[in-house]
C-alpha positions as CSV (number, residue, x, y, z in Angstrom):
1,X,0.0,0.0,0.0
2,X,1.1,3.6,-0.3
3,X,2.5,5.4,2.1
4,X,1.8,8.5,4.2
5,X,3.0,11.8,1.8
6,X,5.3,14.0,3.1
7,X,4.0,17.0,5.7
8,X,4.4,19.8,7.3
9,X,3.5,20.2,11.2
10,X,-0.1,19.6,10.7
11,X,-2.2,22.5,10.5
12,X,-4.6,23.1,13.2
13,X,-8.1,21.4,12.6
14,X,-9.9,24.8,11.5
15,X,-7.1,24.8,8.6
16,X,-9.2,23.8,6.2
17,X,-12.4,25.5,6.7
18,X,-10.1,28.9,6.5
19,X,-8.8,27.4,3.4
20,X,-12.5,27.6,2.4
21,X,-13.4,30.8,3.6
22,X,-10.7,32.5,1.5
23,X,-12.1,30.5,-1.5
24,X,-15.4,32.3,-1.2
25,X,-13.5,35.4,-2.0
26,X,-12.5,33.8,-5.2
27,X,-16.2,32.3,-6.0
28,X,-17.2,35.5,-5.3
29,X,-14.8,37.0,-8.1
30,X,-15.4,34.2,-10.8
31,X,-19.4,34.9,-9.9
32,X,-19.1,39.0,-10.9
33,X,-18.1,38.3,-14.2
34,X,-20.1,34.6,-15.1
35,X,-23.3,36.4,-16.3
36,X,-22.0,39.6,-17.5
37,X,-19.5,37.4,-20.3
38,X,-22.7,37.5,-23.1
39,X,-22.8,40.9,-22.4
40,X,-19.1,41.9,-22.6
41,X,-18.3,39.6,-25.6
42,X,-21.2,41.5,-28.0
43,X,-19.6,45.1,-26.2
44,X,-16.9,44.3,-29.0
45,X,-19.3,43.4,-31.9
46,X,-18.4,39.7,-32.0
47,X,-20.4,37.4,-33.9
48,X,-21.8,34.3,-31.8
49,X,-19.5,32.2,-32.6
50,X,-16.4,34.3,-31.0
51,X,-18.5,35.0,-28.0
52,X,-18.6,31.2,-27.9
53,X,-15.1,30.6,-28.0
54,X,-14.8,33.4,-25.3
55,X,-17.0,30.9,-23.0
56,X,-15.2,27.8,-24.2
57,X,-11.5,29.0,-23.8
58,X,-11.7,29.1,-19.6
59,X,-12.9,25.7,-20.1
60,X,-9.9,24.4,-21.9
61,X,-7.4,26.3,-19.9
62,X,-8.7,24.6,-17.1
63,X,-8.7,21.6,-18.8
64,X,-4.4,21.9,-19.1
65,X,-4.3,23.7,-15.6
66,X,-5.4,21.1,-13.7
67,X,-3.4,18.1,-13.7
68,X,-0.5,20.2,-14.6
69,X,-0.7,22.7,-11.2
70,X,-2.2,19.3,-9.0
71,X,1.5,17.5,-10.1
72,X,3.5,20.8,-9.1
73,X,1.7,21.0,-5.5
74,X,2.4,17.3,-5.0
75,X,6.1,18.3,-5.6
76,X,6.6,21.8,-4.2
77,X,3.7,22.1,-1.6
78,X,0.0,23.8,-1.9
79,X,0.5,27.0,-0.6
80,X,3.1,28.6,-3.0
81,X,0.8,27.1,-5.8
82,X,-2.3,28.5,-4.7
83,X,-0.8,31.7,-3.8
84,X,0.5,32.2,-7.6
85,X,-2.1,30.6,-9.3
86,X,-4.8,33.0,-7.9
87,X,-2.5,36.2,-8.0
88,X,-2.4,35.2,-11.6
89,X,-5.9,34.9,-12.4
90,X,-6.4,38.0,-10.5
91,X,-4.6,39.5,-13.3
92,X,-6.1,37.9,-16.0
93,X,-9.5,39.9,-14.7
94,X,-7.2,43.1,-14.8
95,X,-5.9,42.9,-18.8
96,X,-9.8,41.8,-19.3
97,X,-11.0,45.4,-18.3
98,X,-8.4,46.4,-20.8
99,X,-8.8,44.0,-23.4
100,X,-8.9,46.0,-27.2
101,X,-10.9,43.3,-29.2
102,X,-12.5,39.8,-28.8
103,X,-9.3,37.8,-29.7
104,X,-7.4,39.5,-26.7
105,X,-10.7,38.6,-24.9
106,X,-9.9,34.9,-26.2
107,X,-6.7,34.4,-24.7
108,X,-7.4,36.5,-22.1
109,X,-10.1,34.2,-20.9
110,X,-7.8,30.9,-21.8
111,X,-4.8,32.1,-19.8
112,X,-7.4,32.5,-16.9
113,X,-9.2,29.1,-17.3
114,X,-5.3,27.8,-17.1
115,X,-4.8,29.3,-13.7
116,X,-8.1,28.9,-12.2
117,X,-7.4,24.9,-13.1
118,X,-6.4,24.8,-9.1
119,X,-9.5,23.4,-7.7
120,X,-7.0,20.1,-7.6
121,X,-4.4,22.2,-5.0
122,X,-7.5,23.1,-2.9
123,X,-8.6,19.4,-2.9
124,X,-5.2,18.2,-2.1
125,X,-4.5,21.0,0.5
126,X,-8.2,19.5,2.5
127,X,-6.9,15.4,1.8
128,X,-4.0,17.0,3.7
129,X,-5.3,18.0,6.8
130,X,-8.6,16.2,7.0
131,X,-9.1,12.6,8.5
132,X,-10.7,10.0,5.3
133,X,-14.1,9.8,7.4
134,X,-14.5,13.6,7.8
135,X,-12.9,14.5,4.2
136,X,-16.7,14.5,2.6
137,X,-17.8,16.9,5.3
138,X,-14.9,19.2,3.8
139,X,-15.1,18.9,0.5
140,X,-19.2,19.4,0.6
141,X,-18.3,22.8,2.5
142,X,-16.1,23.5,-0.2
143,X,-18.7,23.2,-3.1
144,X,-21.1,25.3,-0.7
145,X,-18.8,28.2,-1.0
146,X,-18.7,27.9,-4.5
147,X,-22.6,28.1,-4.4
148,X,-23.1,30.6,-2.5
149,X,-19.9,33.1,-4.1
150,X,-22.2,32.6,-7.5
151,X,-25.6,33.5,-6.0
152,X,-23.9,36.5,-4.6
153,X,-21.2,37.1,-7.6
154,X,-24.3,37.9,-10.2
155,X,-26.1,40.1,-8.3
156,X,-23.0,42.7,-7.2
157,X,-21.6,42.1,-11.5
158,X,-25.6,43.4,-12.3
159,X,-25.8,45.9,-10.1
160,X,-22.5,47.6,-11.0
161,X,-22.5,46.9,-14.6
162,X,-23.3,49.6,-17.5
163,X,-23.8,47.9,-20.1
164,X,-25.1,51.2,-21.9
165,X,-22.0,52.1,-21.6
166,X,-20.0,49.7,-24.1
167,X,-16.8,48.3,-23.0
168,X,-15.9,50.9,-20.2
169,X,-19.0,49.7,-18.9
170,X,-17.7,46.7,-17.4
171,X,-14.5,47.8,-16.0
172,X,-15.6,48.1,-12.1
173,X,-17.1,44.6,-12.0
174,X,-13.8,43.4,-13.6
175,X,-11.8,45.5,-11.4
176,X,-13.8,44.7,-8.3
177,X,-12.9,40.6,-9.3
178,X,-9.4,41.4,-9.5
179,X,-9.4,42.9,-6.5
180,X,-11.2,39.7,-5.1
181,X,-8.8,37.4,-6.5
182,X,-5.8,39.6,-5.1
183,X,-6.6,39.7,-1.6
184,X,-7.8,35.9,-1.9
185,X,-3.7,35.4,-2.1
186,X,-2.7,38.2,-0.2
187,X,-5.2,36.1,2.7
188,X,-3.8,32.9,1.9
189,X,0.0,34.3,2.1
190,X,-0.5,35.8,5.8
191,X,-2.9,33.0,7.3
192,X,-2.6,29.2,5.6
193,X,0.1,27.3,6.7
194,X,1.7,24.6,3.9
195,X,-0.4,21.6,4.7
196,X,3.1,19.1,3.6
197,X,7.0,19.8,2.7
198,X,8.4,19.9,-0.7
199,X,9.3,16.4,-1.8
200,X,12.1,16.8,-3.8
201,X,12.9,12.9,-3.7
202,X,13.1,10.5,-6.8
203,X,9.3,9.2,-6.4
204,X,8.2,8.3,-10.1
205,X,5.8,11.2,-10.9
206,X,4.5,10.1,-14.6
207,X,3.7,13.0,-17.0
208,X,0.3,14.1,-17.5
209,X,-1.1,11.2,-20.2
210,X,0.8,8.5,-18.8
211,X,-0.7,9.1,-15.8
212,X,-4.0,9.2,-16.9
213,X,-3.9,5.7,-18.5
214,X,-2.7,4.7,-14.6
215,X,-5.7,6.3,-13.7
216,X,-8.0,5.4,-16.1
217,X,-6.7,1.7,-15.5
218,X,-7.5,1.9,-11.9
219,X,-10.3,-0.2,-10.8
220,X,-11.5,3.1,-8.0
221,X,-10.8,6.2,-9.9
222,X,-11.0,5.1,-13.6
223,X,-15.2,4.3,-12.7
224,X,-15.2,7.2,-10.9
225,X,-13.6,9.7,-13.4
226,X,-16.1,8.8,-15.9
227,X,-18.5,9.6,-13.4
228,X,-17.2,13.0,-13.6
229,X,-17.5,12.9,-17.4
230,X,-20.7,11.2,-17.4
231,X,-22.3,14.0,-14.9
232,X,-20.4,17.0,-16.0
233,X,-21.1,16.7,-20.2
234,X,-25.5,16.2,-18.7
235,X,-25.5,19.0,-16.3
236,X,-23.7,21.5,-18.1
237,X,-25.3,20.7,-21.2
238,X,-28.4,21.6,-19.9
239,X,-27.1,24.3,-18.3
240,X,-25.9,26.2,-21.4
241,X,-29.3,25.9,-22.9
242,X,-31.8,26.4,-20.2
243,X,-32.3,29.5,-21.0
244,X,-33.2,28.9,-24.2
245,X,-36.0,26.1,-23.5
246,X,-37.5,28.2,-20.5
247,X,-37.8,30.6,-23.5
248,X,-39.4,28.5,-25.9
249,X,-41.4,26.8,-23.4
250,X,-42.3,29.7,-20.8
251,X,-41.3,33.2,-22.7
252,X,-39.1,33.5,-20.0
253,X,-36.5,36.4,-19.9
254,X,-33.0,36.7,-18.3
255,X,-34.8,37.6,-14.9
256,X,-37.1,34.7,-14.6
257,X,-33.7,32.7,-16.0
258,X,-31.5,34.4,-13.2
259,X,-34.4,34.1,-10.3
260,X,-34.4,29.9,-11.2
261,X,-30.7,29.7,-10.9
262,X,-30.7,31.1,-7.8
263,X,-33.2,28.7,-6.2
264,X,-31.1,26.1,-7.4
265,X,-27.9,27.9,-5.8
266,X,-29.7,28.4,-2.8
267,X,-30.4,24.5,-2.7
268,X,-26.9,23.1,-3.4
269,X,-25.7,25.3,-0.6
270,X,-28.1,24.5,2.2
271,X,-27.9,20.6,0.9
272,X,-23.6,21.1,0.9
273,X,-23.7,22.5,4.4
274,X,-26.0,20.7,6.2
275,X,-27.0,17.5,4.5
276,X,-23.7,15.9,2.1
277,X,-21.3,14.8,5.3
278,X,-23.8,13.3,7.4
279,X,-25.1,11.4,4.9
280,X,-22.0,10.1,3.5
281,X,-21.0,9.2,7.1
282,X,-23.8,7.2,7.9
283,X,-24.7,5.6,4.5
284,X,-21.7,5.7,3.0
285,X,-19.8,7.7,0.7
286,X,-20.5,4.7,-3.0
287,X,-24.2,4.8,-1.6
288,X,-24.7,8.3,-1.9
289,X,-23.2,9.0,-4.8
290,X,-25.4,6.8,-6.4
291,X,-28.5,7.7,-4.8
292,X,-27.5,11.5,-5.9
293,X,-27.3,10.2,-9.1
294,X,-30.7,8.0,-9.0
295,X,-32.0,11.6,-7.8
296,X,-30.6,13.5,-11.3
297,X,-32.0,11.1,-13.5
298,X,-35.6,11.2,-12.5
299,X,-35.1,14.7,-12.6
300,X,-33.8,15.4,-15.8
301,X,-36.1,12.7,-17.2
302,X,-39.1,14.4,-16.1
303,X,-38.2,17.9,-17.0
304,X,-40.0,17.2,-20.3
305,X,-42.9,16.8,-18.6
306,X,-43.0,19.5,-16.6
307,X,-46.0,22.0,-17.0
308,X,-45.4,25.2,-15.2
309,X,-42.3,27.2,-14.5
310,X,-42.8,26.7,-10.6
311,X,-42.4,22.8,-11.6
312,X,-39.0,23.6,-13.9
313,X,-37.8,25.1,-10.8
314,X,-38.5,22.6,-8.2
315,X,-37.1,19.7,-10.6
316,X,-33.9,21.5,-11.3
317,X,-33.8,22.4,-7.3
318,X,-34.0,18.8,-6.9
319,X,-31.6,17.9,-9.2
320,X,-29.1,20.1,-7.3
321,X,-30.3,18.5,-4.1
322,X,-29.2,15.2,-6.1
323,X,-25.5,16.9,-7.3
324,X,-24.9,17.9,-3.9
325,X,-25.7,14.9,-2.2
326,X,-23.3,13.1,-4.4
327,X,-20.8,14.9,-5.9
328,X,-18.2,15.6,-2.9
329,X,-18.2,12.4,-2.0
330,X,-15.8,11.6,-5.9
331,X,-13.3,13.8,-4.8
332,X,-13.2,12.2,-1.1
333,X,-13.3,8.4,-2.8
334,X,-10.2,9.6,-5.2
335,X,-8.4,11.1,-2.4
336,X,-8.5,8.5,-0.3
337,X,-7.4,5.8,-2.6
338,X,-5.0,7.5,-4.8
339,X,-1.2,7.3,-4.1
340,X,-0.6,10.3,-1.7
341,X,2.7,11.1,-3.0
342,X,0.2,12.2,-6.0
343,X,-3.2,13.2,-4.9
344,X,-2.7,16.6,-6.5
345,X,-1.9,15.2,-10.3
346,X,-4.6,12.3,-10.0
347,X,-7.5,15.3,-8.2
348,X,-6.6,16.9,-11.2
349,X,-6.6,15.0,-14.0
350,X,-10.5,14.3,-12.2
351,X,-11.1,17.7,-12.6
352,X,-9.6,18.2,-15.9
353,X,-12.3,15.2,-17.0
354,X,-14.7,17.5,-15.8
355,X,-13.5,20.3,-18.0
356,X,-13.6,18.6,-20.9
357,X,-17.2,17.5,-19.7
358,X,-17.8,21.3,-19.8
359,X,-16.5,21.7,-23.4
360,X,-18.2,18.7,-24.9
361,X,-21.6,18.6,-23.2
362,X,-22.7,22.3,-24.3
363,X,-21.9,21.5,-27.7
364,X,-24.0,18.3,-27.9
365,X,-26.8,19.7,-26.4
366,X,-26.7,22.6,-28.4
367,X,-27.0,20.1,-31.6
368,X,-29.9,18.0,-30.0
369,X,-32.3,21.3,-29.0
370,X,-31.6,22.6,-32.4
371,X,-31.5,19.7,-34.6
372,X,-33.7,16.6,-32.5
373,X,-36.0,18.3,-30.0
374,X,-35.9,20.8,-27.3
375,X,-35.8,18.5,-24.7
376,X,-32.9,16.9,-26.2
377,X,-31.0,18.1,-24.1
378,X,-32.8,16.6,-20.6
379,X,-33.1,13.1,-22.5
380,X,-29.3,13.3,-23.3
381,X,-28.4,14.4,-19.9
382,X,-30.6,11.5,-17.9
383,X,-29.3,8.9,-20.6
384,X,-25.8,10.0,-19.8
385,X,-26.4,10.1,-16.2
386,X,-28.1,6.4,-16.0
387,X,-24.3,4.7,-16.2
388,X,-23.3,6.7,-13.3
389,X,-25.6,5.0,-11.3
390,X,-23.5,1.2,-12.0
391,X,-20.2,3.1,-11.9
392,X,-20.6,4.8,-8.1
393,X,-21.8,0.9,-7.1
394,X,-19.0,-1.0,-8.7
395,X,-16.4,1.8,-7.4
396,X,-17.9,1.6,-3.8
397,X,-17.6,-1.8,-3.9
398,X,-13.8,-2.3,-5.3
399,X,-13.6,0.6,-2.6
400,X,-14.2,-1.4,0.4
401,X,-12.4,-4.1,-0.6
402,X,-9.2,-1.6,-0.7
403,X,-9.8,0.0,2.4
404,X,-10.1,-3.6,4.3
405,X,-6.9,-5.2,2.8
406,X,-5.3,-1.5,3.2
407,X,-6.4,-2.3,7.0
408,X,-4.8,-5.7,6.6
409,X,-1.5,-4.0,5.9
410,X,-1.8,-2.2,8.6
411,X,-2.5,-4.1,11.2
412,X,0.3,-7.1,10.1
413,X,3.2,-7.2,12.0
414,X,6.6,-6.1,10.1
């Protein structure tokens, strides 16, 4: 079995939840800008299909980002990471206020979806200093700050947006993420202590795609990165055209549009704080994630069916419900079984999958509403989702078996 990475003195218990504090700050940041990016891309005149590449690029520069900064953190500790990758997407925010056409806008936005591929320090940083039975308590808190810093995000980027205004009128919500994302470091720099020392020994760290055919391979976090595929190409493929299909089905406008998504923030939060951990801790981390999963599919299958807008929202409320429920408990399960001398690269190349979820999923559902039906893109989703069911039972499974002969190990006398 592997043994225990290298570490620092171990940060005091509270370490990570003021790791996940100072994350809000950068939610919060990422939030601002989120639903202004339509809005921004067309202040430049772009056709659709360069304000759609302005969307995709973050995407793919997370896609790069995160195995590549989840393998540097393994080697040379969290905090230096997270204090330069944040610094540096702070930045990105800065040139965007400046940006002098939709191309600089491009790269602009890909250089940023590079460094904000950290989400794989921040879960490496919590496997660090959390126990295996409480790490789904911390992760869920995690995604709850997330929630929450894009229910609050949108409303300060509306309210100080002027879009009347053209290009300069998006500068303060641009400058007031920058500012976000620099005292998210500055934060982290004065009051996160490194969560494990730099290993600088000879430990085989394979590059990025031979380490994701290890992965892939693995009987635990091969199932459960398709999982992450599986889940990530259905939601956000719905998500990119849900506005579209309340439209067509409702005449519903950005405010009805932005007054749904925030029930279904509000829902993923409250379920993230108060609901994820003990139910993984009592049922079991394999059983949740499949009953979250169960939860998405009904969901998504009887969206179709759904005849008023008050029923749109409770289904996608309860869909988030289902997410939330399930989703921190695949970061937890790949923690906890994944080599610790690389929990960074292999967190990553998870959340990389997702990514790349994010990048296909739109796409294809964009081609079923237009092409198939408007629902397409809920019968796509819950067909996608279906597999994920098996895959969370089969990984639980091969996980208990590792946890008992890791036990084994343990307790046999050298």
């Amino acid at each position: 079995m592997s043994t225990s990475p290298p570490r620092e003195a171990t940060p005091p218990p509270w370490a990570a939840l003021s790791l996940i504090g100072i994350i809000f700050l950068n939610m919060l940041g990422f939030g601002i800008i989120v639903p202004l990016l339509p809005f921004y891309a067309k202040s430049f005149d772009a056709p659709a299909w360069q304000i759609a590449l302005i969307f995709s690029a973050f995407s793919v520069g997370t896609f790069f980002g995160e195995p590549f900064w989840g393998r540097l953190s393994d080697k040379y500790g969290r905090k230096p990471l997270l204090i330069m990758t944040i610094a540096a997407n702070g930045l990105c925010y800065l040139a965007l206020a400046f940006a002098p056409n939709a191309w600089a806008a491009f790269f602009i936005r890909l250089l940023g979806g590079l460094f904000s591929g950290n989400g794989s320090i921040i879960q490496g940083y919590i496997a660090d200093v959390t126990t295996p039975e409480r790490r789904t308590r911390s992760m869920s808190w995690m995604g709850a700050a997330w929630n929450v810093g894009l229910i609050v995000g949108p409303f300060l980027g509306g309210v100080f947006a002027k879009p009347s205004l053209g290009h300069v009128g998006f500068q303060l919500p641009l400058f007031m993420s920058a500012a976000l994302f620099g005292s998210s470091a500055l934060a982290i720099a004065l009051f996160i202590r490194e969560s494990r020392q730099r290993d600088l020994s000879n430990t085989h760290r394979p590059n990025r795609w031979a380490a994701t055919g290890e992965a892939v391979r693995h009987p635990i976090i091969g199932r459960l990165m398709l999982v992450t595929f599986l889940v990530g190409f259905a939601f956000t493929g719905v998500e990119s055209i849900f506005g579209l299909w309340a439209q067509a089905r409702y005449g519903w406008g950005p405010r009805e549009i932005g007054w749904a998504f925030m029930f279904v923030g509000v829902a993923s939060a409250i379920t993230q704080l108060g609901l994820t951990a003990p139910l993984s801790e009592k049922f079991g981390q394999a059983t949740m994630l499949a009953i979250g999963m169960a939860i998405t599919v009904i969901c998504l299958a009887l969206q179709p069916f759904s005849t008023s807008g008050a029923m749109t929202i409770a289904l996608m409320s309860l869909s988030a419900v289902g997410q939330s429920v399930a989703w921190p408990n695949v970061s937890a399960l790949i923690s906890e079984t994944a080599d610790p001398h690389r929990q960074g690269q292999i967190l990553g190349l998870n959340n990389a999958t997702g990514a790349l979820a994010r990048v296909v999923g739109p796409l294809c559902a964009s081609v079923s509403f237009d092409q198939i039906t408007i629902h397409g893109p809920f019968i796509q989703g819950a067909l996608a989702v279906t597999p994920a069911i098996l895959l969370a039972v089969a990984a639980g499974r091969r996980a208990q078996v590792w946890r008992q002969a890791d036990a084994a190990s343990v307790d046999r006398p050298s």
